[in-house]
C-alpha positions as semicolon CSV with decimal commas, in nm:
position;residue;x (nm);y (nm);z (nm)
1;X;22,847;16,479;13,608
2;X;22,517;16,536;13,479
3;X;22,320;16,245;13,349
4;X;22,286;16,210;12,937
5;X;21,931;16,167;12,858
6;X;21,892;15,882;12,685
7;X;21,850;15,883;12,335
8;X;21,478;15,794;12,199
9;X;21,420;15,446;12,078
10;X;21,451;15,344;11,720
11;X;21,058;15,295;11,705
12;X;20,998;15,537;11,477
13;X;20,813;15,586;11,137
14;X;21,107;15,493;10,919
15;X;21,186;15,128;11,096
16;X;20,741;15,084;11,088
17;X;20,791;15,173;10,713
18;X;21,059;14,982;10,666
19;X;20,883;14,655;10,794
20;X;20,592;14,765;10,584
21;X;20,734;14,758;10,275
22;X;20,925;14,419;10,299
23;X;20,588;14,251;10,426
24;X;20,359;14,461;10,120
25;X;20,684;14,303;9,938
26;X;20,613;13,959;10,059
27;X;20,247;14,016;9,950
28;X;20,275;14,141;9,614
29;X;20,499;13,889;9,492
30;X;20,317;13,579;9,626
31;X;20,543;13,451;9,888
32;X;20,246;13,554;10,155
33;X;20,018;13,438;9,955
34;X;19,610;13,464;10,007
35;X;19,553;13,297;10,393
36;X;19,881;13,271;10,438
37;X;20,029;13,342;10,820
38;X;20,261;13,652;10,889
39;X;20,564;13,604;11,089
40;X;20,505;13,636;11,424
41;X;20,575;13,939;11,606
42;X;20,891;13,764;11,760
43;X;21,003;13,695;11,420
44;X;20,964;14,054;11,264
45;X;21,122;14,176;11,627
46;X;21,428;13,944;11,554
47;X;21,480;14,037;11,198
48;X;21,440;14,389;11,197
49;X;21,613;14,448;11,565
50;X;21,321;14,619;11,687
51;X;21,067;14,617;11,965
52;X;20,723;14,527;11,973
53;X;20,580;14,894;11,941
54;X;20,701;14,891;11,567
55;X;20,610;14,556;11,478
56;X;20,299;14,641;11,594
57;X;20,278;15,019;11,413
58;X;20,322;14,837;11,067
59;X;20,068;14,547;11,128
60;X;19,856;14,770;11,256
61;X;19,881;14,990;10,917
62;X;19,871;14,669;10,690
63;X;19,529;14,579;10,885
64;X;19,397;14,902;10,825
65;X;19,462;14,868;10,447
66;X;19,274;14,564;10,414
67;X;19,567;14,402;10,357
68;X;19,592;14,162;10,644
69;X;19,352;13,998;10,910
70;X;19,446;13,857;11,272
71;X;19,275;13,581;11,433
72;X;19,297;13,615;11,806
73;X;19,529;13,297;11,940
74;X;19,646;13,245;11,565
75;X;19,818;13,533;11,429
76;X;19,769;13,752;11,169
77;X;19,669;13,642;10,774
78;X;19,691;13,795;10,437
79;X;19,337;13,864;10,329
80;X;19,237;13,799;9,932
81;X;19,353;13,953;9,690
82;X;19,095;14,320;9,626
83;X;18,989;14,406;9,965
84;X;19,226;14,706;10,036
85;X;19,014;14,919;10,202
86;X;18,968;15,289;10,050
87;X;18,937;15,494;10,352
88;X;19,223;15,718;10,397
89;X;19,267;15,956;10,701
90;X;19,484;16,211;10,491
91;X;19,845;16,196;10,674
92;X;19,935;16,419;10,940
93;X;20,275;16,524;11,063
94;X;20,367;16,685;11,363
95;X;20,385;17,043;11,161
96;X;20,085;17,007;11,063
97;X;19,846;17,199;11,332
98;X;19,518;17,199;11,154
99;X;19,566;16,814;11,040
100;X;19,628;16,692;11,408
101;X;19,352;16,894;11,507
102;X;19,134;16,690;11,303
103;X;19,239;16,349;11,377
104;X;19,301;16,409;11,759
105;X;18,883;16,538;11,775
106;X;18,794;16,203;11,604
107;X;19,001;16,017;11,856
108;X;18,847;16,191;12,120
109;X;18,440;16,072;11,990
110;X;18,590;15,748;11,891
111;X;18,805;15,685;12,271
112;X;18,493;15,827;12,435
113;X;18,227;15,615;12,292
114;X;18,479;15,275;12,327
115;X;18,475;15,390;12,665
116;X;18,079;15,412;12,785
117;X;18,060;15,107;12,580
118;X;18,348;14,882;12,770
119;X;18,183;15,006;13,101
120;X;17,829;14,872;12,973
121;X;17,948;14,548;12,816
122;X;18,285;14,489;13,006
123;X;18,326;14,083;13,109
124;X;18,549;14,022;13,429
125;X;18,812;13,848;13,175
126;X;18,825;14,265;12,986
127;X;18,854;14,418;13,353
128;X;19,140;14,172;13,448
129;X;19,287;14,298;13,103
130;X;19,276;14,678;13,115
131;X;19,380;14,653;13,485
132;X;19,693;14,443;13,385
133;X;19,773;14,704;13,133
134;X;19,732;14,990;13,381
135;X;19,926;14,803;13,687
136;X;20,205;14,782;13,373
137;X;20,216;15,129;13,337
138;X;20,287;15,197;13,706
139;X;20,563;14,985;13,661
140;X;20,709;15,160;13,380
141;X;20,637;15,499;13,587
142;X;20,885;15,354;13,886
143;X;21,093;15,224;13,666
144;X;21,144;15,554;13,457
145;X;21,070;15,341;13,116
146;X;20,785;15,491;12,805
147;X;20,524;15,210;12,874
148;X;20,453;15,238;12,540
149;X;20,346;14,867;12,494
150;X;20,141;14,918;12,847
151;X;19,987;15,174;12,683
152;X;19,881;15,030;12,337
153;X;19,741;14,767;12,554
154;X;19,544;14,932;12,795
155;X;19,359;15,127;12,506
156;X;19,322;14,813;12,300
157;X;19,167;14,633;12,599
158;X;18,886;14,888;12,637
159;X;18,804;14,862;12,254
160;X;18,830;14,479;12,297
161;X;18,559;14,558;12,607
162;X;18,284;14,760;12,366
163;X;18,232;14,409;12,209
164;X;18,177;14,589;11,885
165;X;18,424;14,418;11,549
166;X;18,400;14,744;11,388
167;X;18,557;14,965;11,668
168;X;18,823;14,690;11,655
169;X;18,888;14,756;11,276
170;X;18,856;15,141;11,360
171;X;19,108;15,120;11,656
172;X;19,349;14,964;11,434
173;X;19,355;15,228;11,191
174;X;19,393;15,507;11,423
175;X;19,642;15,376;11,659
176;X;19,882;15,381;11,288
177;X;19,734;15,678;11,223
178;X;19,680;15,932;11,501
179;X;19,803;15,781;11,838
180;X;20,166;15,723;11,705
181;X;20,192;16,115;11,641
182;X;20,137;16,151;12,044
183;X;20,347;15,888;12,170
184;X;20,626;16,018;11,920
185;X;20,572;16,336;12,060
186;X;20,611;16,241;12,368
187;X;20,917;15,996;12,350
188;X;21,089;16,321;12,248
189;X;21,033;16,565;12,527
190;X;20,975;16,292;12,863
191;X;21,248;16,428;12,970
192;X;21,161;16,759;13,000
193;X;20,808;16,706;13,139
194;X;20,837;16,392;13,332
195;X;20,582;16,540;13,596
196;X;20,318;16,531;13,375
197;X;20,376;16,157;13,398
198;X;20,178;16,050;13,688
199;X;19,863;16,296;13,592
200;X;19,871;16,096;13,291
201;X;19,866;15,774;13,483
202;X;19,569;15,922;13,715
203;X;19,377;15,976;13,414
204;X;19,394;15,627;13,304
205;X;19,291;15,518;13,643
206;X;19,026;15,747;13,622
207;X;18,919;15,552;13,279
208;X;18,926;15,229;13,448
209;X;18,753;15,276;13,776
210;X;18,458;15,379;13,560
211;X;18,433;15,091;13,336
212;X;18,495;14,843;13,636
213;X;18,226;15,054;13,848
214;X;17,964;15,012;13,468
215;X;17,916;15,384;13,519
216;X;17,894;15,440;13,107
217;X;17,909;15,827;13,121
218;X;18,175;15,853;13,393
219;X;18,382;15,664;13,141
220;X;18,327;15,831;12,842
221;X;18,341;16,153;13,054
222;X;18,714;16,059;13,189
223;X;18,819;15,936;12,819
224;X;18,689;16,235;12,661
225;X;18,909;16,446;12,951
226;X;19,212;16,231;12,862
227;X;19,237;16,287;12,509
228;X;19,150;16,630;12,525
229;X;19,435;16,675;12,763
230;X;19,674;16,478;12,559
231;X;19,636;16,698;12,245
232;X;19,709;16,993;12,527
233;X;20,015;16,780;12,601
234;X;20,120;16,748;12,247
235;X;20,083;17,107;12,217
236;X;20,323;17,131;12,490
237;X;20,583;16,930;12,325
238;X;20,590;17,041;11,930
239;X;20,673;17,413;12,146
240;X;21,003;17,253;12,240
């Protein structure tokens, strides 16, 4: 009997919005108040039923919102009262061709210049980082798992590598904004392209032996290559 592929995991928009609103709940009514500490990821994990990725797709979205603020080592804090932030990508779906379009070419100049920047600024502590994320994605790959966390991280350490605060607040914002669209995407259809898998994982390593060797445009080169070839993959999967 034929395998059943396995359904995709519950880490969609509805459960992120979900956790949103009962946290911008928390907010507005003064039970987070000003400085006050989020649950930790754990915590939302435990009482929502969900994995990381989600936890992390709302936090992310409260942080781009000015709503929230995360101390490295500490967690993540409700910011004063008035500093929502008012720039707004304008949402796009996954029908929406000329919307992706728009938000997948500013992920491309935003990945590429984190990129040449992490290979010029990179510390040994951001190599071992990026190369822990990538190693975890090889494991997922064997182990015929998304990687999805392995992912988030290995593009978050590279941004953490530039060494620049506002490409941090940036990253944020897009990976609630743009990346989730791909990895969405892509959770739906593996199965059906699941040898596209390992060129994905080559262009990663492509990524990372360029910031580890300093070579700047070699990295932003192999960055710019990777997005450009993930919007052909997503291309790819809204045709199934």
């Amino acid at each position: 009997m034929a395998a059943r592929n396995k359904p995709p995991p519950r880490t969609n928009k509805s459960v992120t919005d979900k956790i949103v609103r009962w946290l911008n709940r928390q907010i507005e009514t003064g039970k987070l108040g000003p400085g006050a500490r989020l649950p930790s990821e754990s915590e939302l994990c435990e009482r929502f039923s969900v994995g990381r990725s989600a936890v992390r797709e709302a936090l992310s979205q409260l942080k781009s919102e000015g709503l929230v603020y995360a101390q490295q080592g500490r967690g993540v804090f409700v910011n004063e009262r008035g500093t929502r932030h008012t720039f707004r990508l304008r949402n796009a779906s996954l029908d929406d061709a000329e919307g992706l379009a728009h938000v997948i070419e500013l992920l491309v100049t935003f990945e590429a210049a984190a990129a040449r920047y992490a290979a010029l600024r990179r510390t040994p502590e951001d190599i071992k980082r990026i190369k822990r994320a990538l190693i975890g994605m090889e494991y997922a790959i064997v182990h015929d798992e998304p990687g999805e966390e392995e992912d988030f991280a290995f593009h978050r350490a590279i941004v953490e590598a530039a060494s620049n605060p506002h490409f941090n607040a940036l990253n944020g914002y897009l990976e609630q904004h743009v990346r989730r669209l791909i990895r969405r995407a892509r959770r739906n259809t593996a199965a059906n392209y699941s040898d596209l898998i390992q060129a994905v994982q080559d262009e990663h390593k492509a990524i990372f032996n360029a910031i580890e060797a300093g070579d700047a445009a070699a990295a932003g080169s192999a960055a710019e290559a990777h997005l450009r070839n993930a919007a052909k993959r997503l291309n790819m999967y809204l045709q199934c």
